[in-house]
ROLO-939670 format. One record per atom (N, C-alpha, C): residue number from 1; atom name; residue in three letters; y, x, z. Coordinates in steps of 0.2 Angstrom, whole numbers. Layout:
# ROLO-939670
{atom NUM; 'CA'; 'ALA'; {Y; X; Z}}
...
# end
This chain:
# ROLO-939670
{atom 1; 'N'; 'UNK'; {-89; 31; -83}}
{atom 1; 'CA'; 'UNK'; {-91; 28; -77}}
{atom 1; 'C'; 'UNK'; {-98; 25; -77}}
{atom 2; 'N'; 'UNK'; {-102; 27; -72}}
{atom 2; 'CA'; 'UNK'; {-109; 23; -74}}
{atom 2; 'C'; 'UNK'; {-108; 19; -70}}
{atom 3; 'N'; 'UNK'; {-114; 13; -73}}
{atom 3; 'CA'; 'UNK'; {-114; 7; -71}}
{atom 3; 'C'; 'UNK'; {-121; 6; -67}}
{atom 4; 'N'; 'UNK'; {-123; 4; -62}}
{atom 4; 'CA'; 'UNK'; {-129; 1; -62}}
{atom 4; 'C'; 'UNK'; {-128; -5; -55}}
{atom 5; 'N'; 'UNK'; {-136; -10; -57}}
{atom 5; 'CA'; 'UNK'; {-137; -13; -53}}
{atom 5; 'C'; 'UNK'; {-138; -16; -47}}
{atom 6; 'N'; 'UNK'; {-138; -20; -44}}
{atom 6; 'CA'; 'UNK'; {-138; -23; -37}}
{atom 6; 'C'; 'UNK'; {-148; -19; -35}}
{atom 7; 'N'; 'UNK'; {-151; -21; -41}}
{atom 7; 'CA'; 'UNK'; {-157; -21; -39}}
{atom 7; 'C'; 'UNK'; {-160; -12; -39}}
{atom 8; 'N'; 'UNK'; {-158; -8; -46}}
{atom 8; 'CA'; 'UNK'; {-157; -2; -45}}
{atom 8; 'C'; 'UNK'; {-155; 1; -38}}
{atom 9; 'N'; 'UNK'; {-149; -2; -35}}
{atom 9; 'CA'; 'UNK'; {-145; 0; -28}}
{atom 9; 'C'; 'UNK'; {-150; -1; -23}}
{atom 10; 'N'; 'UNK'; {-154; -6; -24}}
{atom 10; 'CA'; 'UNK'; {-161; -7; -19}}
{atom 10; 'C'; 'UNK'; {-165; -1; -17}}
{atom 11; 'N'; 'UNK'; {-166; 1; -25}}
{atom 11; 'CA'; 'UNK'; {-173; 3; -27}}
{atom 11; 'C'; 'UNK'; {-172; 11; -26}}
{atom 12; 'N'; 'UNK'; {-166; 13; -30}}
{atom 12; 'CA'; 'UNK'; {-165; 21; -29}}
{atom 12; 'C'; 'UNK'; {-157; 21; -25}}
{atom 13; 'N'; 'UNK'; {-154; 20; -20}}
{atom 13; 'CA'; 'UNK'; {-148; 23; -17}}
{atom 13; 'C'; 'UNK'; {-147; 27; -15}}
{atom 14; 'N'; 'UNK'; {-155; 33; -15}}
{atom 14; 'CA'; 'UNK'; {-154; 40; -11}}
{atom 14; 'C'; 'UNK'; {-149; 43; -18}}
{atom 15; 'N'; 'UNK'; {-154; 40; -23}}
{atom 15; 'CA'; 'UNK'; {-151; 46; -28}}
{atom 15; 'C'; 'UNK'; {-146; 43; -34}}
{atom 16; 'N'; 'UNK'; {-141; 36; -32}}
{atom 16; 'CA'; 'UNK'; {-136; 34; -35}}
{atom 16; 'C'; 'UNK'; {-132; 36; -30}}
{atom 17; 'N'; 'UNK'; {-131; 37; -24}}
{atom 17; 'CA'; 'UNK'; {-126; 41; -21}}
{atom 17; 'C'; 'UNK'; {-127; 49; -20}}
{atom 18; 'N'; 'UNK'; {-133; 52; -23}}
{atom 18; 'CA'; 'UNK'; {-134; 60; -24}}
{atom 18; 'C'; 'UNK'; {-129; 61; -29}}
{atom 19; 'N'; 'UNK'; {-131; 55; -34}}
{atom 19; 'CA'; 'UNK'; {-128; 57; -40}}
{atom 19; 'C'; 'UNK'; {-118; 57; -40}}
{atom 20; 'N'; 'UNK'; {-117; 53; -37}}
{atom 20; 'CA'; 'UNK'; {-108; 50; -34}}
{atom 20; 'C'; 'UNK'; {-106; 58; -30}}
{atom 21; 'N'; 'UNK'; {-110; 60; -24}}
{atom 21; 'CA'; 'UNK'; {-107; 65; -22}}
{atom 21; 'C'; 'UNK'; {-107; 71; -30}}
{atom 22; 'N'; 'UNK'; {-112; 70; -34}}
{atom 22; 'CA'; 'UNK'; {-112; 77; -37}}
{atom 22; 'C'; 'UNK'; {-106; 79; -42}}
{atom 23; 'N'; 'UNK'; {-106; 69; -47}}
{atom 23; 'CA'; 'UNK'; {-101; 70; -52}}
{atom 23; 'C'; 'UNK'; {-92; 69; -48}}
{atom 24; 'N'; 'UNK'; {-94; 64; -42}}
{atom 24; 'CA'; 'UNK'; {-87; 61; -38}}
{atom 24; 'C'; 'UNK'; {-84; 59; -46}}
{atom 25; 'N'; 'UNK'; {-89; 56; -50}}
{atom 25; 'CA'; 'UNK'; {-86; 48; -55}}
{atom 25; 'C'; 'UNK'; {-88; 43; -51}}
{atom 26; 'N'; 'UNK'; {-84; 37; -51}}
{atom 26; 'CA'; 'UNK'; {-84; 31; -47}}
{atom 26; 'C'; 'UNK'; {-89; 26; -50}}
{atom 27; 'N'; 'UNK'; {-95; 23; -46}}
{atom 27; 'CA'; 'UNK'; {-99; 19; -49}}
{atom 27; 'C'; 'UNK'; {-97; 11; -50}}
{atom 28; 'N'; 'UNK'; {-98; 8; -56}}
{atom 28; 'CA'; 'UNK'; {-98; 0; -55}}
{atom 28; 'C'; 'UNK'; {-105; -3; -52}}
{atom 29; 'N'; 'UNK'; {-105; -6; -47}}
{atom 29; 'CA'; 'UNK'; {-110; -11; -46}}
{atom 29; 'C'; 'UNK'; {-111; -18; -50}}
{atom 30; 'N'; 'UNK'; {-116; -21; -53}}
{atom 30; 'CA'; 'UNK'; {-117; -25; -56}}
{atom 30; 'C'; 'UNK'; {-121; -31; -55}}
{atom 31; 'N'; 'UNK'; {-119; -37; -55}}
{atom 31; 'CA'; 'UNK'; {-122; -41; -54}}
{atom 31; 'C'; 'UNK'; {-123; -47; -60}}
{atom 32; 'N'; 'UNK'; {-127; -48; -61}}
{atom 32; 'CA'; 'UNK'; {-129; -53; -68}}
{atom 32; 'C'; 'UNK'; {-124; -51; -72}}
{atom 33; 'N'; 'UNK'; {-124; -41; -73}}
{atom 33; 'CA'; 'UNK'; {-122; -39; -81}}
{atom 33; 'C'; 'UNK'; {-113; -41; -78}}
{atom 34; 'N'; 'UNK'; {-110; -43; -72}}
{atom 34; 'CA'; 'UNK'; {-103; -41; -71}}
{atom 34; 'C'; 'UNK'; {-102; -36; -65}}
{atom 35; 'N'; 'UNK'; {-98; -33; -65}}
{atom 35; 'CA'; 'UNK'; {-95; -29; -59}}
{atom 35; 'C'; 'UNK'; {-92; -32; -56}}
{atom 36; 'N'; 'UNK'; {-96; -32; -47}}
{atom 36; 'CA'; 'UNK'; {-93; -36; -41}}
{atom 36; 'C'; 'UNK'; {-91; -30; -36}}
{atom 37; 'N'; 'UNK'; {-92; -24; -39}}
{atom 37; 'CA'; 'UNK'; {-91; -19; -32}}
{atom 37; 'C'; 'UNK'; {-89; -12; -36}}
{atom 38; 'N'; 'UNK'; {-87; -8; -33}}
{atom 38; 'CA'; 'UNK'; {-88; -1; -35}}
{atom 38; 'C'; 'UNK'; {-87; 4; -31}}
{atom 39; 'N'; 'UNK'; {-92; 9; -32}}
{atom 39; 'CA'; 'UNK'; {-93; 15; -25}}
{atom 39; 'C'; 'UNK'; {-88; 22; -26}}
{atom 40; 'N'; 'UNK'; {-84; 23; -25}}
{atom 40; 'CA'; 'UNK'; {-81; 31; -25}}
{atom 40; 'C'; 'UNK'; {-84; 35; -19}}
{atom 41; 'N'; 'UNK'; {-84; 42; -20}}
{atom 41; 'CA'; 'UNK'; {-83; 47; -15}}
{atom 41; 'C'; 'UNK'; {-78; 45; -11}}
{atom 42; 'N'; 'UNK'; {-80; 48; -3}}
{atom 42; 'CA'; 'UNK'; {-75; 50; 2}}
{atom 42; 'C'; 'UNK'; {-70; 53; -1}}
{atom 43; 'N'; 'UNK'; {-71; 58; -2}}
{atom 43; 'CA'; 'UNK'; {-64; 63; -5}}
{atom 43; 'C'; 'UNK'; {-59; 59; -9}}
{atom 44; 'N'; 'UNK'; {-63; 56; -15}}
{atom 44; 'CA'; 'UNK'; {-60; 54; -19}}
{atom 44; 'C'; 'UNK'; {-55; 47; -15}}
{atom 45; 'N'; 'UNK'; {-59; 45; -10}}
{atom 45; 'CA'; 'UNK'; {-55; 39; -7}}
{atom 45; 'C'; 'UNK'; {-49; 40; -1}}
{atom 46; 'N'; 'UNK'; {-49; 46; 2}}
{atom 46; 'CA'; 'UNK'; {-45; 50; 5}}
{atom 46; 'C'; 'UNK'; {-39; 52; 2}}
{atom 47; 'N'; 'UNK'; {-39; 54; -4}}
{atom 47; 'CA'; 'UNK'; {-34; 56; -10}}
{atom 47; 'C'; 'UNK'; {-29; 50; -10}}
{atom 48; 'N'; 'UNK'; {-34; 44; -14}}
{atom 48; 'CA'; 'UNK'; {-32; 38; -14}}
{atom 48; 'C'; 'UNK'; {-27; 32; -7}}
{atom 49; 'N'; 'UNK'; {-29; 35; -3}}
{atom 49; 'CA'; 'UNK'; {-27; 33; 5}}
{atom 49; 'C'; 'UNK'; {-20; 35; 4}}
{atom 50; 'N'; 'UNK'; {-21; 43; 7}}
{atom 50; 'CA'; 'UNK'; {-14; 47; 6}}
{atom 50; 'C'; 'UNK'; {-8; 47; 0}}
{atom 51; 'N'; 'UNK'; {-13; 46; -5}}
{atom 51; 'CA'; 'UNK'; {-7; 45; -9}}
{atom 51; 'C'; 'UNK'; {-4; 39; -7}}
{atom 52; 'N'; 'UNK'; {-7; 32; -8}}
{atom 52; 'CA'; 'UNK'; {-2; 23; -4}}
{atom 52; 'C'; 'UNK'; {1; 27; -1}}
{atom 53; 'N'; 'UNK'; {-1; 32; 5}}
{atom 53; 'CA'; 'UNK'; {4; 32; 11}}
{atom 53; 'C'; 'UNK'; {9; 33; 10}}
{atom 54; 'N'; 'UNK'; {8; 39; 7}}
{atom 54; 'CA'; 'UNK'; {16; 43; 3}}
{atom 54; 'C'; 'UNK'; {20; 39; 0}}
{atom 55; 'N'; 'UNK'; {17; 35; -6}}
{atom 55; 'CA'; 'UNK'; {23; 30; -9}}
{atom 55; 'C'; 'UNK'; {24; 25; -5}}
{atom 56; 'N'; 'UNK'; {23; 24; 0}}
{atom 56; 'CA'; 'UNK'; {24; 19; 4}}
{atom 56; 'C'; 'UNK'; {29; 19; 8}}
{atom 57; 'N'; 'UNK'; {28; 27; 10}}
{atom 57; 'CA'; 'UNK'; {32; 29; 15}}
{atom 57; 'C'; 'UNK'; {38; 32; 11}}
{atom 58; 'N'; 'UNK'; {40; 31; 3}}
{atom 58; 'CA'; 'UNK'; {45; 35; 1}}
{atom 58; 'C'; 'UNK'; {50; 29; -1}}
{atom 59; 'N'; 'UNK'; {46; 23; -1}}
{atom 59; 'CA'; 'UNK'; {49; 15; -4}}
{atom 59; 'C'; 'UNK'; {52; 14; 2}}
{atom 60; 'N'; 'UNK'; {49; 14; 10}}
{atom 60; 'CA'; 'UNK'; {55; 13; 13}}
{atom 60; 'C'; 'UNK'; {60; 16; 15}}
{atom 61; 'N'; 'UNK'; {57; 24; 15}}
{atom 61; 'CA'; 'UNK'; {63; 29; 14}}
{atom 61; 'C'; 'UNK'; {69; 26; 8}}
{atom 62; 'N'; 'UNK'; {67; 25; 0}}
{atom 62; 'CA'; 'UNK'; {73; 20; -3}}
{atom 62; 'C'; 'UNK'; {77; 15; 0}}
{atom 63; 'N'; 'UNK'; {73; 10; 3}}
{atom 63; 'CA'; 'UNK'; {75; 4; 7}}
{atom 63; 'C'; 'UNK'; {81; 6; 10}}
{atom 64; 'N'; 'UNK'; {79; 9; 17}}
{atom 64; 'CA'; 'UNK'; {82; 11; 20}}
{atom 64; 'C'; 'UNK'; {90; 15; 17}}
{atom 65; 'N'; 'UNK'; {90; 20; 14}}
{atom 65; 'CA'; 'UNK'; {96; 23; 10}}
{atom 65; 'C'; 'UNK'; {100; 18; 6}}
{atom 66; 'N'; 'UNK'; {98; 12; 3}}
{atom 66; 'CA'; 'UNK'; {100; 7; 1}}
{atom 66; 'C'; 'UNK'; {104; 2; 7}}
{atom 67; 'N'; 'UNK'; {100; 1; 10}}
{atom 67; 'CA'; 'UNK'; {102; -3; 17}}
{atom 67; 'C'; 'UNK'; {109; 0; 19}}
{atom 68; 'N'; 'UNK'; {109; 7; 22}}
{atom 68; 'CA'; 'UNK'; {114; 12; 23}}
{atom 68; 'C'; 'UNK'; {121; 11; 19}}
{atom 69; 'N'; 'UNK'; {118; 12; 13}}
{atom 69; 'CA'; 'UNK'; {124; 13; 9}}
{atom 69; 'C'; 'UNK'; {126; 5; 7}}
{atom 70; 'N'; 'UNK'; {124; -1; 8}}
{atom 70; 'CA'; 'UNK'; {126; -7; 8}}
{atom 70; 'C'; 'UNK'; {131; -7; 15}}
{atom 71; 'N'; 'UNK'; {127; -6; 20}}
{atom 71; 'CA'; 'UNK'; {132; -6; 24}}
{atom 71; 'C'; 'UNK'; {137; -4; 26}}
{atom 72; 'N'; 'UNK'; {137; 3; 25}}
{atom 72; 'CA'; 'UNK'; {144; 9; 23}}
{atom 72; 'C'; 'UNK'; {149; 5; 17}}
{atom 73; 'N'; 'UNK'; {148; 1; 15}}
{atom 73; 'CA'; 'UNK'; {151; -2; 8}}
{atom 73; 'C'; 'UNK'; {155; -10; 11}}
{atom 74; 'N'; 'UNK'; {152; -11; 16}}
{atom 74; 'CA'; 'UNK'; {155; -17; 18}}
{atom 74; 'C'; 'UNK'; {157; -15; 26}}
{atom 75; 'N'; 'UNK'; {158; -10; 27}}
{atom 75; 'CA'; 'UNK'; {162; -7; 32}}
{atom 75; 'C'; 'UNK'; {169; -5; 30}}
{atom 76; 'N'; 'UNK'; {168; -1; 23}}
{atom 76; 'CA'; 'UNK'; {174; 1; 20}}
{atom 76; 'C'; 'UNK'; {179; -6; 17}}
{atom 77; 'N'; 'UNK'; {174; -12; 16}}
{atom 77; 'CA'; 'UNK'; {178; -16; 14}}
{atom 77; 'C'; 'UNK'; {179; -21; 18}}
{atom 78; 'N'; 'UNK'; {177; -23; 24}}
{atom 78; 'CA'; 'UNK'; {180; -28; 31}}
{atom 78; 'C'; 'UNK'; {182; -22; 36}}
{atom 79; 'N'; 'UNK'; {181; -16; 34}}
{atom 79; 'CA'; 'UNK'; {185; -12; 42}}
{atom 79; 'C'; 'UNK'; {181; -14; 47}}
{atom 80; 'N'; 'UNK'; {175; -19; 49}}
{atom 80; 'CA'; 'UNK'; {173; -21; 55}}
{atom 80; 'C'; 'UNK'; {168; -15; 55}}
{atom 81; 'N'; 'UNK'; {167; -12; 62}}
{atom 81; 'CA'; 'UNK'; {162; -8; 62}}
{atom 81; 'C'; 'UNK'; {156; -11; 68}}
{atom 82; 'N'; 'UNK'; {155; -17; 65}}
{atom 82; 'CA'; 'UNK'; {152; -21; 70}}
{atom 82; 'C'; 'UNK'; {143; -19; 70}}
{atom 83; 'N'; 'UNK'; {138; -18; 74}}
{atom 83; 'CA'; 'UNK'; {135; -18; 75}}
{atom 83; 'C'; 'UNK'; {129; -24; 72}}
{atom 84; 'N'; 'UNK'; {125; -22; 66}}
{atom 84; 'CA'; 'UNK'; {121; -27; 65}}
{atom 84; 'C'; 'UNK'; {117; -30; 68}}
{atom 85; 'N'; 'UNK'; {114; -27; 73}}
{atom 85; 'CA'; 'UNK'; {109; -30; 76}}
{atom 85; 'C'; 'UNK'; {113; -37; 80}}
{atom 86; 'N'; 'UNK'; {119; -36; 82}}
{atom 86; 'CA'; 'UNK'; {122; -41; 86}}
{atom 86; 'C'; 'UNK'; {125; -45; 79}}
{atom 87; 'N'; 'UNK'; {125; -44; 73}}
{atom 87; 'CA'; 'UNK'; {130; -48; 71}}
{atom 87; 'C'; 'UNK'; {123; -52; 67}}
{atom 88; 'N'; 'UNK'; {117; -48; 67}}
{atom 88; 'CA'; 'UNK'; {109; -56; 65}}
{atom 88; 'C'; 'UNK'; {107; -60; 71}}
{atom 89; 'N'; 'UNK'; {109; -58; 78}}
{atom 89; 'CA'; 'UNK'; {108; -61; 82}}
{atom 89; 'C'; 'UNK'; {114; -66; 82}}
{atom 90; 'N'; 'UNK'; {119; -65; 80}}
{atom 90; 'CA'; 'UNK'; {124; -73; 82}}
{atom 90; 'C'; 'UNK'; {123; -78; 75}}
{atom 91; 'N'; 'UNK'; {121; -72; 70}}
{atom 91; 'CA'; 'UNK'; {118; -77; 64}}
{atom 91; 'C'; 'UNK'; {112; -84; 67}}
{atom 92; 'N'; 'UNK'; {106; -77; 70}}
{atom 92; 'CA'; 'UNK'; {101; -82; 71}}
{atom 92; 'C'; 'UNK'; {105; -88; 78}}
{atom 93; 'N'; 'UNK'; {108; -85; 81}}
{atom 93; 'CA'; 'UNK'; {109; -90; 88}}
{atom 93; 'C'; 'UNK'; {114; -95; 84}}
{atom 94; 'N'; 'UNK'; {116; -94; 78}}
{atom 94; 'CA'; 'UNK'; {122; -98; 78}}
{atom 94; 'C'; 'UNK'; {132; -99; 80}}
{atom 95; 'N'; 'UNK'; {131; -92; 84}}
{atom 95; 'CA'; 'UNK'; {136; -92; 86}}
{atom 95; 'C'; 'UNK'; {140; -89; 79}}
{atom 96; 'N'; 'UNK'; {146; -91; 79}}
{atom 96; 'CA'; 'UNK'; {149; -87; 74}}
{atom 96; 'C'; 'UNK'; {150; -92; 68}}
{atom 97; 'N'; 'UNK'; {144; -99; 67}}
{atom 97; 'CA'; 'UNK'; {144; -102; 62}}
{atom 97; 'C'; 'UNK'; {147; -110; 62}}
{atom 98; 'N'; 'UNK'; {147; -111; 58}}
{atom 98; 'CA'; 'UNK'; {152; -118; 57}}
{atom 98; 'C'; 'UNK'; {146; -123; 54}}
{atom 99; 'N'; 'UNK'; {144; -128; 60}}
{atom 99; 'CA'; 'UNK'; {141; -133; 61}}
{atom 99; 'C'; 'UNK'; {142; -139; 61}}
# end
C-alpha cells in the first residue's frame, strides 16, 4: 500500500490519483507520519458496497428463517395460531398482562 502525505496530496493529486486508478492499491493518507484517511478506486469501492449488501441481505434472510421456525415451534407447542402482530400489540398495550 503506498502511503503518502496530506502535503504531497496538495502538491501532486493529478498524479496520486493517476496512480490509484492505474495500480487500484488503496492509498494511506498521512498526517504527522499517522494514517487519518485512505483513498480506494470506485470499482474497488463498488465491490465493497455490494458485497455488505449481500451479507446483509443474507443475515436477515437467517434472521428471518430463525424467526419462522421459532414460531412454527411454539405453535406446535401452544396449538395457538394466534397472530403475532396482534399478540406484540396486546404485549405493548397491556392487555393480556397481569398488573
Amino acid at each position: 500500500m503506498r502511503m503518502v502525505s496530506i502535503t504531497e496530496i496538495r502538491r501532486n493529486t493529478k498524479s496520486v490519483l493517476a496512480d490509484l486508478t492505474k495500480t487500484k492499491k488503496p492509498i494511506a493518507i498521512l498526517q504527522r507520519s499517522k494514517p487519518v484517511a485512505y483513498i480506494i478506486d470506485a470499482e474497488s469501492f463498488n465491490k465493497m458496497h455490494l458485497n455488505n449488501e449481500n451479507e446483509l441481505v443474507e443475515s436477515r434472510k437467517k434472521s428471518l428463517e430463525k424467526i419462522l421456525s421459532l414460531k412454527e415451534k411454539v405453535t406446535r407447542k401452544t396449538g395457538l395460531h394466534e397472530d403475532s402482530v396482534k399478540l406484540v400489540q396486546n404485549l405493548r398495550e397491556g392487555t393480556n398482562r397481569y398488573e
